[in-house]
PDB file of the backbone (N, CA, C, O) and the ligand in Angstrom, with CONECT records:
HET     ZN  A 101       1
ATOM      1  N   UNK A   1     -29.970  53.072  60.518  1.00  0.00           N
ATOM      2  CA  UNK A   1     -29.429  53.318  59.178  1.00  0.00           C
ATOM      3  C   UNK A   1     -28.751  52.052  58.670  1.00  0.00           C
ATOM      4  O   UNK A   1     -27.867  51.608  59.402  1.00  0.00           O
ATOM      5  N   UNK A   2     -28.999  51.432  57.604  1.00  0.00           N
ATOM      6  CA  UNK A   2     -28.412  50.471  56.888  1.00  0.00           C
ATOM      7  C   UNK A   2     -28.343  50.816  55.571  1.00  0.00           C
ATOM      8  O   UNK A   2     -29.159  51.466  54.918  1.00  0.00           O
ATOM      9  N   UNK A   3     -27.043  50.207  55.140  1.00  0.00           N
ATOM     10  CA  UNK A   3     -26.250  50.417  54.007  1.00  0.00           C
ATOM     11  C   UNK A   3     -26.143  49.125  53.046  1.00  0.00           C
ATOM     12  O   UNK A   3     -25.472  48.117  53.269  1.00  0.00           O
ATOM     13  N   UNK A   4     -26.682  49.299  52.307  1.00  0.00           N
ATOM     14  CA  UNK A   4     -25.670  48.052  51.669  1.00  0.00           C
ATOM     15  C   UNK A   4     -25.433  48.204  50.142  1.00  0.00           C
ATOM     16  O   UNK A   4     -26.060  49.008  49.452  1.00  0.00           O
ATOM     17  N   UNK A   5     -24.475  47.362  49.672  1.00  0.00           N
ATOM     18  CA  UNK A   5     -23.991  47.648  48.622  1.00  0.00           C
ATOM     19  C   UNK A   5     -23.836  46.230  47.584  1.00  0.00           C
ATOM     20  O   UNK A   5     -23.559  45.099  47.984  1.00  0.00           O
ATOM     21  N   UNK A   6     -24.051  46.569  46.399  1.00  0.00           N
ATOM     22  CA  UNK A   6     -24.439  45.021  45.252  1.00  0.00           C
ATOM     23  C   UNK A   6     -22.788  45.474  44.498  1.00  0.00           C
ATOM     24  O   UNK A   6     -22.732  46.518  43.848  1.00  0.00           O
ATOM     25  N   UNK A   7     -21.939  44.887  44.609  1.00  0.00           N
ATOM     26  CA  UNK A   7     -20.302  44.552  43.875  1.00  0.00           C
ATOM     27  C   UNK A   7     -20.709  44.178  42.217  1.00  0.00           C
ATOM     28  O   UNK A   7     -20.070  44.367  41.181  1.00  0.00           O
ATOM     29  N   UNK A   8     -21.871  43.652  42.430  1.00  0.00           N
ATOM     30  CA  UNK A   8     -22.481  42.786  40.563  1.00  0.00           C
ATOM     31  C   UNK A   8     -22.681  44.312  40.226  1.00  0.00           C
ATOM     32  O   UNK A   8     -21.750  44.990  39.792  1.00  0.00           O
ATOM     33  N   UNK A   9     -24.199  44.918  40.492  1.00  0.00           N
ATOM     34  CA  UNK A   9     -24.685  45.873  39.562  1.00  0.00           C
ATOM     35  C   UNK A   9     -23.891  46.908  40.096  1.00  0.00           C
ATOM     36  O   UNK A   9     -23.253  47.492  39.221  1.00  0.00           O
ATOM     37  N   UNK A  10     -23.698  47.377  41.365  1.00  0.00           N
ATOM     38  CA  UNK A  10     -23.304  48.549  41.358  1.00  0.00           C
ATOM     39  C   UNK A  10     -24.245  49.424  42.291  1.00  0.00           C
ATOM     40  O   UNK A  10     -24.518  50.621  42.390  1.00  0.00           O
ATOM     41  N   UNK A  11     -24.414  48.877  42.585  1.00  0.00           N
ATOM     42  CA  UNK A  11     -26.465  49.720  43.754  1.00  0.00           C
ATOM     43  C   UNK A  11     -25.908  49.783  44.936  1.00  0.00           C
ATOM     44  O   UNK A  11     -25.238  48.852  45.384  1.00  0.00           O
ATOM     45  N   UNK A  12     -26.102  50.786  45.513  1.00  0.00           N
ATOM     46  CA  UNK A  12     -26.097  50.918  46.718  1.00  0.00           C
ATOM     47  C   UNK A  12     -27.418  51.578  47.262  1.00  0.00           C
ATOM     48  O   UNK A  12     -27.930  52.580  46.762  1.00  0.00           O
ATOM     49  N   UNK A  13     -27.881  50.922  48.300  1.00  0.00           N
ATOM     50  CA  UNK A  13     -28.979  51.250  49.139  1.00  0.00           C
ATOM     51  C   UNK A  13     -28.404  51.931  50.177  1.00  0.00           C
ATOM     52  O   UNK A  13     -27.290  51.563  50.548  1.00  0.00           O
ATOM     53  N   UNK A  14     -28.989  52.934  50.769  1.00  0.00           N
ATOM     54  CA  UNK A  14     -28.818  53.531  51.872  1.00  0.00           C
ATOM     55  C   UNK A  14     -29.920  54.306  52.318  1.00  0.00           C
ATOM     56  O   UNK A  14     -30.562  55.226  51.812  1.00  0.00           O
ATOM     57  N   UNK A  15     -29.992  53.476  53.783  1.00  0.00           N
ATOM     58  CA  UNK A  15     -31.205  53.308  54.556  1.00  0.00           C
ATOM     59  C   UNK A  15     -32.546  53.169  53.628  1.00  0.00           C
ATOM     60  O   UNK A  15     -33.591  53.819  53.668  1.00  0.00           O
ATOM     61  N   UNK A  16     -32.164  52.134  52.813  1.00  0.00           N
ATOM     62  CA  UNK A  16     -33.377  51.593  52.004  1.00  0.00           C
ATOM     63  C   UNK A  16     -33.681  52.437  50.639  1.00  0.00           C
ATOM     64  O   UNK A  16     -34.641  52.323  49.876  1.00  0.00           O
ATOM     65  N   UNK A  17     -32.787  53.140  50.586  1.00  0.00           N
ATOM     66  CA  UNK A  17     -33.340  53.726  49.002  1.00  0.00           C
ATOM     67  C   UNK A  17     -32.214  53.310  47.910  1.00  0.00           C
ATOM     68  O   UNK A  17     -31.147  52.754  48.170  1.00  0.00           O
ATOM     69  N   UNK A  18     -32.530  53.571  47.052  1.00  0.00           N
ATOM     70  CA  UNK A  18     -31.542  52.692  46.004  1.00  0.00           C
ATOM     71  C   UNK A  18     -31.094  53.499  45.413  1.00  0.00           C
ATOM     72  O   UNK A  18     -31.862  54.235  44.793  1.00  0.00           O
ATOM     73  N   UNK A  19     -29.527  53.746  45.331  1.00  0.00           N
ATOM     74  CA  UNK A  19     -28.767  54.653  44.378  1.00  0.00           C
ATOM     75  C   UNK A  19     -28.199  54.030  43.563  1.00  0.00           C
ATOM     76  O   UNK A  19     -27.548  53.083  44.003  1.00  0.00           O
ATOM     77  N   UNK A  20     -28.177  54.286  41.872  1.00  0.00           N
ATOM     78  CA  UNK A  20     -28.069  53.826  40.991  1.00  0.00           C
ATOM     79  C   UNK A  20     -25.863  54.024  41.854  1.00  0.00           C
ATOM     80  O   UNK A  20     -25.402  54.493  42.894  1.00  0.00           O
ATOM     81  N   UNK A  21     -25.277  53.359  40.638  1.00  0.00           N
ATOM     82  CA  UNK A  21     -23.684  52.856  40.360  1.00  0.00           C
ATOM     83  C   UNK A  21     -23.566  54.824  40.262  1.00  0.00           C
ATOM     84  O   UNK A  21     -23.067  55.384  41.239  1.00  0.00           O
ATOM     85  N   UNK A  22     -23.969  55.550  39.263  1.00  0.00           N
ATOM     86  CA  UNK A  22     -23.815  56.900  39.331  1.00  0.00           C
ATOM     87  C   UNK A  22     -24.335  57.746  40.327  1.00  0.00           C
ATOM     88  O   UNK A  22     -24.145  58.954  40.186  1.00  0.00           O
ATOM     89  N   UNK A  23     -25.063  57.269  41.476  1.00  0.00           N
ATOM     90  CA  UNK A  23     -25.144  57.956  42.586  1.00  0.00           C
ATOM     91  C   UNK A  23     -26.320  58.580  42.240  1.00  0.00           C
ATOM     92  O   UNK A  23     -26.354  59.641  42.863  1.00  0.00           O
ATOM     93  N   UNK A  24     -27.686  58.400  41.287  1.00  0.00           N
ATOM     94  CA  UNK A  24     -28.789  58.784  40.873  1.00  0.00           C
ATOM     95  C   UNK A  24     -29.544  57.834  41.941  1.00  0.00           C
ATOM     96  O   UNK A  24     -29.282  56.651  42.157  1.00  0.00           O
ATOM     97  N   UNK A  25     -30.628  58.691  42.613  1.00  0.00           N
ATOM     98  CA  UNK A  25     -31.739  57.889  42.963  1.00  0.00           C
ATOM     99  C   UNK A  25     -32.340  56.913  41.887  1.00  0.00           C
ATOM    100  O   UNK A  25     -32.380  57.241  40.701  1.00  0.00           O
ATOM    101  N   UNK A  26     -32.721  55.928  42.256  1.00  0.00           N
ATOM    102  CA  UNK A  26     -33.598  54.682  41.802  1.00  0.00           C
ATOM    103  C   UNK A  26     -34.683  54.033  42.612  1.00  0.00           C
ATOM    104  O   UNK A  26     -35.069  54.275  43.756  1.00  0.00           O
ATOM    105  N   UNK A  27     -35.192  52.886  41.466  1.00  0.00           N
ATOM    106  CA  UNK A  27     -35.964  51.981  41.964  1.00  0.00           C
ATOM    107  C   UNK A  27     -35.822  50.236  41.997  1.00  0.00           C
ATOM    108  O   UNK A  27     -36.261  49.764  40.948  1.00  0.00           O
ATOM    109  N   UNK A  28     -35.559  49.695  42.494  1.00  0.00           N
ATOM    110  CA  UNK A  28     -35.015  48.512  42.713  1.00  0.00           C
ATOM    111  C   UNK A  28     -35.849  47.697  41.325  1.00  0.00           C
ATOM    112  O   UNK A  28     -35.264  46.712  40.874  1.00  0.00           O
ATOM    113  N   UNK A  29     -37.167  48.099  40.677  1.00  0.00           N
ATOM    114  CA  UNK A  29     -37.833  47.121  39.714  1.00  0.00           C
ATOM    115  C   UNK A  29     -36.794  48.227  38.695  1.00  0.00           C
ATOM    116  O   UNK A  29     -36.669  47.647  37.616  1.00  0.00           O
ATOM    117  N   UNK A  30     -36.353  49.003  38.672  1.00  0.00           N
ATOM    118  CA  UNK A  30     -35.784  49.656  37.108  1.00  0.00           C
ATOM    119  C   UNK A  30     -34.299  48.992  37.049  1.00  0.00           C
ATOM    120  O   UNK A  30     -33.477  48.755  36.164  1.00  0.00           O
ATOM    121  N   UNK A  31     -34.366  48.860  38.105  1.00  0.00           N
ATOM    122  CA  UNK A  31     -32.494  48.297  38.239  1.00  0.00           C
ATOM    123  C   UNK A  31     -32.551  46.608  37.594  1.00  0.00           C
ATOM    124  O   UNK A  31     -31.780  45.935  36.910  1.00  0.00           O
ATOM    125  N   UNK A  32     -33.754  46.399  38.155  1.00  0.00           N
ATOM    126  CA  UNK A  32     -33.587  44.782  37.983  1.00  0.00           C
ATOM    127  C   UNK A  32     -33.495  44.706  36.125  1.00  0.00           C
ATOM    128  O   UNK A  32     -32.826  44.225  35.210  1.00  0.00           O
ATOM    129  N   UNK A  33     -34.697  45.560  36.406  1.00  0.00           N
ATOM    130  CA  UNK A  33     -34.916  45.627  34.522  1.00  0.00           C
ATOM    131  C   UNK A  33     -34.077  45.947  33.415  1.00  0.00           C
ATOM    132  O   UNK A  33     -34.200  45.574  32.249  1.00  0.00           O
ATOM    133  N   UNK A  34     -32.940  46.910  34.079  1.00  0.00           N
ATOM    134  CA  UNK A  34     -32.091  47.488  32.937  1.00  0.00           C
ATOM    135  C   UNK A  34     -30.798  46.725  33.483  1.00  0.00           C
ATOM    136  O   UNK A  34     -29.882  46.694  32.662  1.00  0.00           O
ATOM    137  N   UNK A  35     -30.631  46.320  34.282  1.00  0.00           N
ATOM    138  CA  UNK A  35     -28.925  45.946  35.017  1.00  0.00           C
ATOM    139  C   UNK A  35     -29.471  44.486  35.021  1.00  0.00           C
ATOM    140  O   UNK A  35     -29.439  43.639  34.129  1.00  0.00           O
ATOM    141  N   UNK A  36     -30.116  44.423  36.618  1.00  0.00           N
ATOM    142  CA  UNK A  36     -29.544  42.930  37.201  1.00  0.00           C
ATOM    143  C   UNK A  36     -30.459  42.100  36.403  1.00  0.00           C
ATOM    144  O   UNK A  36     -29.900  41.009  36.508  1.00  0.00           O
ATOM    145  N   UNK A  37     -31.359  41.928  35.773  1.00  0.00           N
ATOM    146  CA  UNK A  37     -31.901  40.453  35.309  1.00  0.00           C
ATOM    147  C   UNK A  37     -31.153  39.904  34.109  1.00  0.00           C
ATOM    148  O   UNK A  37     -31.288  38.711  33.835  1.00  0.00           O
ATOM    149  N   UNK A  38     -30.442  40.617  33.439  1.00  0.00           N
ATOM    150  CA  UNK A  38     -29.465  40.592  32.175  1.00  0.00           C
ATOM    151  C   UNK A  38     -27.623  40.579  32.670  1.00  0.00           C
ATOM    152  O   UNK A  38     -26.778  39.750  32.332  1.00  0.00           O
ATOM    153  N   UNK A  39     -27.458  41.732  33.507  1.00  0.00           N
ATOM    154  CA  UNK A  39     -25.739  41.334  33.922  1.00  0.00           C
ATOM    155  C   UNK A  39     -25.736  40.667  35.104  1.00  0.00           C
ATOM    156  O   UNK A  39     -24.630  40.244  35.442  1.00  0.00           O
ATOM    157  N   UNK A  40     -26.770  40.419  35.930  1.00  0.00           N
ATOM    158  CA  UNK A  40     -25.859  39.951  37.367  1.00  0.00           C
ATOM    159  C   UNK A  40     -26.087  38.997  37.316  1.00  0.00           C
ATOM    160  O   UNK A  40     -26.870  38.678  36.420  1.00  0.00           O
ATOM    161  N   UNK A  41     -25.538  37.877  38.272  1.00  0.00           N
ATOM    162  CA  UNK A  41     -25.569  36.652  38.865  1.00  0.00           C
ATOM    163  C   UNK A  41     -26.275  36.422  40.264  1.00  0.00           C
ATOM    164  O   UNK A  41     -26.831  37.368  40.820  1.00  0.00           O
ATOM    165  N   UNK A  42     -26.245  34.934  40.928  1.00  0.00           N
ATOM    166  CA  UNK A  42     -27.210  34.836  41.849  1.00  0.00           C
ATOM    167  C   UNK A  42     -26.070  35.394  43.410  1.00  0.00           C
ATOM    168  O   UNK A  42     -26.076  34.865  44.522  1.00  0.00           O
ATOM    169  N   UNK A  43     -25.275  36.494  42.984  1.00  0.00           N
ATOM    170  CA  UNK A  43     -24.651  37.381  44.091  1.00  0.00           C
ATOM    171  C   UNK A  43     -25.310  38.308  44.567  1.00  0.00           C
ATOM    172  O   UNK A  43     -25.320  38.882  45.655  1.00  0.00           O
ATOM    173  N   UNK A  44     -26.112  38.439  43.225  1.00  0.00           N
ATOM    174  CA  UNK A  44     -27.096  40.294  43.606  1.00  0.00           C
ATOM    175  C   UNK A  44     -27.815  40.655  44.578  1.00  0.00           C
ATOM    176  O   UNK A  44     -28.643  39.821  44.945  1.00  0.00           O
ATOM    177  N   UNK A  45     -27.783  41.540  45.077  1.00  0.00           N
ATOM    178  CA  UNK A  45     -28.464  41.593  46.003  1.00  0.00           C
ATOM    179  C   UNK A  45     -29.650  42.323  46.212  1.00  0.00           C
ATOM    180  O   UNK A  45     -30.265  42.520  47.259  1.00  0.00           O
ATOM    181  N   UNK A  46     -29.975  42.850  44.591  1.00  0.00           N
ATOM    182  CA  UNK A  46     -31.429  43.325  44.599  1.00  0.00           C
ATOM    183  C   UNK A  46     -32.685  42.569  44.815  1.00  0.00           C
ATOM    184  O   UNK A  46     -32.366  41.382  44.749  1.00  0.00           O
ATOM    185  N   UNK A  47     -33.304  42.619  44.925  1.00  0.00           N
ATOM    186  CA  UNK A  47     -34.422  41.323  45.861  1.00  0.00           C
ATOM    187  C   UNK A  47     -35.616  41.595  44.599  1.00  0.00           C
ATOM    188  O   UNK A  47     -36.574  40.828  44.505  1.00  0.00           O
ATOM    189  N   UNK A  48     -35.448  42.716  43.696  1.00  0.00           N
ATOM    190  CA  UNK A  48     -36.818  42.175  42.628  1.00  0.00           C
ATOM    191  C   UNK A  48     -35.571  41.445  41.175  1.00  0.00           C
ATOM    192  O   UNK A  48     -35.864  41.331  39.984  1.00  0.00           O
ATOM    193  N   UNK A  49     -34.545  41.162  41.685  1.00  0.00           N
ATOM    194  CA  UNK A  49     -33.875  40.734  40.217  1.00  0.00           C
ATOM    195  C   UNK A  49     -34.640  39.167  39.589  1.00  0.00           C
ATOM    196  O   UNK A  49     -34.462  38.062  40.102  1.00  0.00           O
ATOM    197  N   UNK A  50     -35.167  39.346  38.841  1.00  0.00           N
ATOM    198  CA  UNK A  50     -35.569  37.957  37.724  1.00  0.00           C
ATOM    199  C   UNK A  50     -36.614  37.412  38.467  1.00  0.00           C
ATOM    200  O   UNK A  50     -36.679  36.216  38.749  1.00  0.00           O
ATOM    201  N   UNK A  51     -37.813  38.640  38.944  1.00  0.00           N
ATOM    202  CA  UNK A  51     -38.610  38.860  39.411  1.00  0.00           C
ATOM    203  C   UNK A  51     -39.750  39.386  38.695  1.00  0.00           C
ATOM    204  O   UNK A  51     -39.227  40.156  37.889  1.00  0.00           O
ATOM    205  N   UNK A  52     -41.587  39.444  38.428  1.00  0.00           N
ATOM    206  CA  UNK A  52     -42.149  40.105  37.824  1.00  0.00           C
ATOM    207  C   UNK A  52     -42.346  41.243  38.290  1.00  0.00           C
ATOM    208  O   UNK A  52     -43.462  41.558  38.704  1.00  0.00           O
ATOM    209  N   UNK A  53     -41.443  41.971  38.313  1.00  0.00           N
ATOM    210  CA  UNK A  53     -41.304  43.274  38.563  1.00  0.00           C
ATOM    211  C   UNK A  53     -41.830  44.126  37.633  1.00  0.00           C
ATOM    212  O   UNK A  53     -42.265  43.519  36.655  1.00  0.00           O
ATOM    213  N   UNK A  54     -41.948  45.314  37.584  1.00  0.00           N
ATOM    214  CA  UNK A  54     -42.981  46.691  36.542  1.00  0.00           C
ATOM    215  C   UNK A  54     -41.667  47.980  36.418  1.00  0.00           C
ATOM    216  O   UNK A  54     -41.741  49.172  36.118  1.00  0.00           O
ATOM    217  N   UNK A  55     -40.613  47.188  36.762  1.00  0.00           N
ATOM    218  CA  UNK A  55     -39.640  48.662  36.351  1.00  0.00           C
ATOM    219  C   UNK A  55     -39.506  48.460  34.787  1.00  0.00           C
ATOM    220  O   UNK A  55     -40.207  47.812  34.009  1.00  0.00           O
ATOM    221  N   UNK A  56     -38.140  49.388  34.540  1.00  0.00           N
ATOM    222  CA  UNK A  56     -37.950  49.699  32.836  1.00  0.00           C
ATOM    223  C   UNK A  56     -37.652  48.682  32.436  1.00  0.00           C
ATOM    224  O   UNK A  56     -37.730  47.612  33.039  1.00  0.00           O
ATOM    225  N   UNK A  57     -37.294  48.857  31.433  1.00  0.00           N
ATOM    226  CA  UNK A  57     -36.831  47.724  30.662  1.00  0.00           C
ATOM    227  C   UNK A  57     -36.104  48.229  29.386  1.00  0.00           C
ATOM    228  O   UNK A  57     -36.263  49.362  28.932  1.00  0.00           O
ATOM    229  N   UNK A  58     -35.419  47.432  28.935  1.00  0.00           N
ATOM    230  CA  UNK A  58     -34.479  48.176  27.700  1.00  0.00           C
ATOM    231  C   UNK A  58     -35.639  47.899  26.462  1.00  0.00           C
ATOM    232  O   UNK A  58     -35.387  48.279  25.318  1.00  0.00           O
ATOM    233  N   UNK A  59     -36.729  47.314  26.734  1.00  0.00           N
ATOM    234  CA  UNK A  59     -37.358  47.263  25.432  1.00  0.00           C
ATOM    235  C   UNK A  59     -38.497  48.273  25.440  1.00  0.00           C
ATOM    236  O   UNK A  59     -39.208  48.384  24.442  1.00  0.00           O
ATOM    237  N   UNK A  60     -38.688  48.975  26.469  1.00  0.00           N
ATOM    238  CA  UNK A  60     -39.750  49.985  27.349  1.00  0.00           C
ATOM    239  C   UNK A  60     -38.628  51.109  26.785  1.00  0.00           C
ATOM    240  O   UNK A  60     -38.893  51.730  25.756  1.00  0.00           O
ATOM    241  N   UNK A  61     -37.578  51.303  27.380  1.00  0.00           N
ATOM    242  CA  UNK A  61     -36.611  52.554  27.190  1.00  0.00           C
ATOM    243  C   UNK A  61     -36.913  52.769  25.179  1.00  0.00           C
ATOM    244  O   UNK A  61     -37.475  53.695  24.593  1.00  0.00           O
ATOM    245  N   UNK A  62     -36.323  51.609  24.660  1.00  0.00           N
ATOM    246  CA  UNK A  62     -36.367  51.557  23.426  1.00  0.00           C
ATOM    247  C   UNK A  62     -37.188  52.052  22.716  1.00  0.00           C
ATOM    248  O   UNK A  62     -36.857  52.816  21.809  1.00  0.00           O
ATOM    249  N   UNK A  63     -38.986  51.593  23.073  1.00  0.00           N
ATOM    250  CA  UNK A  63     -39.713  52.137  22.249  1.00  0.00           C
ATOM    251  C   UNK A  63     -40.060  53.505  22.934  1.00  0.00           C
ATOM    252  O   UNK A  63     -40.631  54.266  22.152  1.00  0.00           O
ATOM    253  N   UNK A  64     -39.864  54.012  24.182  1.00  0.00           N
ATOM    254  CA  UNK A  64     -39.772  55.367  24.101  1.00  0.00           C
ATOM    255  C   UNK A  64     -38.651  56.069  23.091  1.00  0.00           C
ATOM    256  O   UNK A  64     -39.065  56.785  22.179  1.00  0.00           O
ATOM    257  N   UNK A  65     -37.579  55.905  23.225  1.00  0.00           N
ATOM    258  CA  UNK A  65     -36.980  56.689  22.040  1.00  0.00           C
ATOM    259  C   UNK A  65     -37.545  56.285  20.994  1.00  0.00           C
ATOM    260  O   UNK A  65     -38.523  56.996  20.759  1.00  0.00           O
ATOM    261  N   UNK A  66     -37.400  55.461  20.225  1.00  0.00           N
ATOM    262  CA  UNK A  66     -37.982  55.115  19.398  1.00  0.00           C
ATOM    263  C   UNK A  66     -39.579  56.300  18.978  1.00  0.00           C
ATOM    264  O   UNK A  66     -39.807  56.854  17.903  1.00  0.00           O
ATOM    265  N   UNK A  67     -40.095  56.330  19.771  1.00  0.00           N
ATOM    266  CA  UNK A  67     -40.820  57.278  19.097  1.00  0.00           C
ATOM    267  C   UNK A  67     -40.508  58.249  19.669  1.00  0.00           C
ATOM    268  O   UNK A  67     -41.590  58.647  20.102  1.00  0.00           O
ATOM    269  N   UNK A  68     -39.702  58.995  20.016  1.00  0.00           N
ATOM    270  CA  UNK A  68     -38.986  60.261  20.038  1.00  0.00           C
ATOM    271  C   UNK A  68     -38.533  60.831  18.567  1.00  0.00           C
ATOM    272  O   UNK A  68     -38.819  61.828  17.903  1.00  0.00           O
ATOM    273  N   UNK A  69     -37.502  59.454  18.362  1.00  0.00           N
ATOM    274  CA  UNK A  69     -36.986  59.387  17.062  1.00  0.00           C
ATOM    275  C   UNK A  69     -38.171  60.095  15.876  1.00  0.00           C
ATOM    276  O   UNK A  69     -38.280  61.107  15.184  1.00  0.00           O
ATOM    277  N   UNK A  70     -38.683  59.239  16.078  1.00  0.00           N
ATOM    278  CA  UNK A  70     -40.092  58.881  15.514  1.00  0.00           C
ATOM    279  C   UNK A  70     -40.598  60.375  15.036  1.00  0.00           C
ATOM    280  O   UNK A  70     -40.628  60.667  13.841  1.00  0.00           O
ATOM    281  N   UNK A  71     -41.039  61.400  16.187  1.00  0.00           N
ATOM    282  CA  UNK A  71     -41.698  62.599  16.094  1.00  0.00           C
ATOM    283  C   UNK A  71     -40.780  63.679  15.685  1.00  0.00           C
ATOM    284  O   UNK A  71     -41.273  64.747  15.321  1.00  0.00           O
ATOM    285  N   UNK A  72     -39.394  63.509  15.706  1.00  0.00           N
ATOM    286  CA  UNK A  72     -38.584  64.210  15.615  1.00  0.00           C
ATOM    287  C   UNK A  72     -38.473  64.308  13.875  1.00  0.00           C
ATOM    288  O   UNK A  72     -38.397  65.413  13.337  1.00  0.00           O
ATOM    289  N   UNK A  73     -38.474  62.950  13.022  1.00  0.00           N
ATOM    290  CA  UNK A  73     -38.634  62.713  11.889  1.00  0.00           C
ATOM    291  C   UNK A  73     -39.215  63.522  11.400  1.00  0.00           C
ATOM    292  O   UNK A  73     -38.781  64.339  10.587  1.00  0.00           O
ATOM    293  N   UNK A  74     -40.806  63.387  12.011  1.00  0.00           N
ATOM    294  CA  UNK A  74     -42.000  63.918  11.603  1.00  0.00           C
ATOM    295  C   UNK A  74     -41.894  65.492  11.636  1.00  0.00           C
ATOM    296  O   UNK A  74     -42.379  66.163  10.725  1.00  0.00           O
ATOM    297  N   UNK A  75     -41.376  65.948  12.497  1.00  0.00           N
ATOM    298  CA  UNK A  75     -40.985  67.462  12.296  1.00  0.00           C
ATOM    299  C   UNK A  75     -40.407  67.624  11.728  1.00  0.00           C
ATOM    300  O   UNK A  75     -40.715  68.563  10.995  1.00  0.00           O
ATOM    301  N   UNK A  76     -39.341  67.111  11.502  1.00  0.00           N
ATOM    302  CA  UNK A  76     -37.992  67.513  10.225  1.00  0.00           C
ATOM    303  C   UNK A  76     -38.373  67.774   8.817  1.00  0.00           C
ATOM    304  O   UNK A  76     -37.872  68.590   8.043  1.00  0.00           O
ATOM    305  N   UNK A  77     -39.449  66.853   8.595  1.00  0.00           N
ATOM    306  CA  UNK A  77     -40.482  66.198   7.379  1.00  0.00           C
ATOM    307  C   UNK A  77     -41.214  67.243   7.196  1.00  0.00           C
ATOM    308  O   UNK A  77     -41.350  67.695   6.058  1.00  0.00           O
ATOM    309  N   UNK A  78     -41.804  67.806   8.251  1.00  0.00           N
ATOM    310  CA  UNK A  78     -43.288  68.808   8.469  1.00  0.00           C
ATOM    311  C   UNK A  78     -42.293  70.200   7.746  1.00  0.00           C
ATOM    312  O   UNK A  78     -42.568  70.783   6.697  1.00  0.00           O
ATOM    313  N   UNK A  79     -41.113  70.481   8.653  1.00  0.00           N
ATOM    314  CA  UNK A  79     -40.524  71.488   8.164  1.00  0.00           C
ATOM    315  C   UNK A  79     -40.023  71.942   7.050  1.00  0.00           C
ATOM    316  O   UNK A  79     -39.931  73.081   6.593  1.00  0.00           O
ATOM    317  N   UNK A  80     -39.653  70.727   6.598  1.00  0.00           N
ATOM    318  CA  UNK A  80     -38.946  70.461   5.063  1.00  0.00           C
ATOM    319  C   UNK A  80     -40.441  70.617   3.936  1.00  0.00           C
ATOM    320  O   UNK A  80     -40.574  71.202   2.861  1.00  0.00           O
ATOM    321  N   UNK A  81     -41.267  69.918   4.653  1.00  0.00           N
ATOM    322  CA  UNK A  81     -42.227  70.487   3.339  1.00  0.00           C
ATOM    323  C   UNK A  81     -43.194  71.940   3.286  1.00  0.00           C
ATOM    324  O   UNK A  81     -43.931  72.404   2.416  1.00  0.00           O
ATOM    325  N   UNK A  82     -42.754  72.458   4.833  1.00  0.00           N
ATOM    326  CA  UNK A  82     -43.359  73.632   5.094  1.00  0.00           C
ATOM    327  C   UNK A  82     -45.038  73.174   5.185  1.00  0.00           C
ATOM    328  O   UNK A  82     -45.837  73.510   4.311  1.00  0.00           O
ATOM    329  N   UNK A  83     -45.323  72.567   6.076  1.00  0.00           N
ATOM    330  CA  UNK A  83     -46.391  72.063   6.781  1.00  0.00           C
ATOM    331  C   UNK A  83     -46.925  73.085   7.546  1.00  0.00           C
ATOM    332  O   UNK A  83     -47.899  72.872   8.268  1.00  0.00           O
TER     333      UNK A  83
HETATM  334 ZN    ZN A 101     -27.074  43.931  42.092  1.00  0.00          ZN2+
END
């Protein structure tokens, strides 16, 4: 069993899995993407940080809401004109 813990983002691994700062399971490419390639420094200890990694990204998160937003409009719209 190994533990370890990132003081920058907030991650703790235990025995290799990655728990987000809120104690949510993760993935070390979503962490890099939304946390460490933007707040941390070369302390971190996530190993895909400022890496071509395939986790989220705040511009990935974005245009999912974004068209959330988006369809939600479109219903409001649909309803309002009685579609
Ligand atoms: Zn970190």
């Amino acid at each position: 069993m190994e533990n370890k813990f990132c003081s920058k983002c907030g991650a703790k691994w235990i025995d290799g899995q990655l728990y987000w700062a809120t104690g949510k399971q993760g993935s070390e490419a979503d962490l890099a993407g939304l946390v460490c390639d933007q707040y941390s420094d070369e302390q971190c200890i996530n190993k895909l940080k400022g890496t071509n990694h395939n986790g989220q990204t705040w511009e990935k998160r974005m245009a999912e809401i974004d068209k959330v937003l988006a369809d939600l409009d479109r219903q409001r719209l649909e309803r309002q004109l009685d579609l």
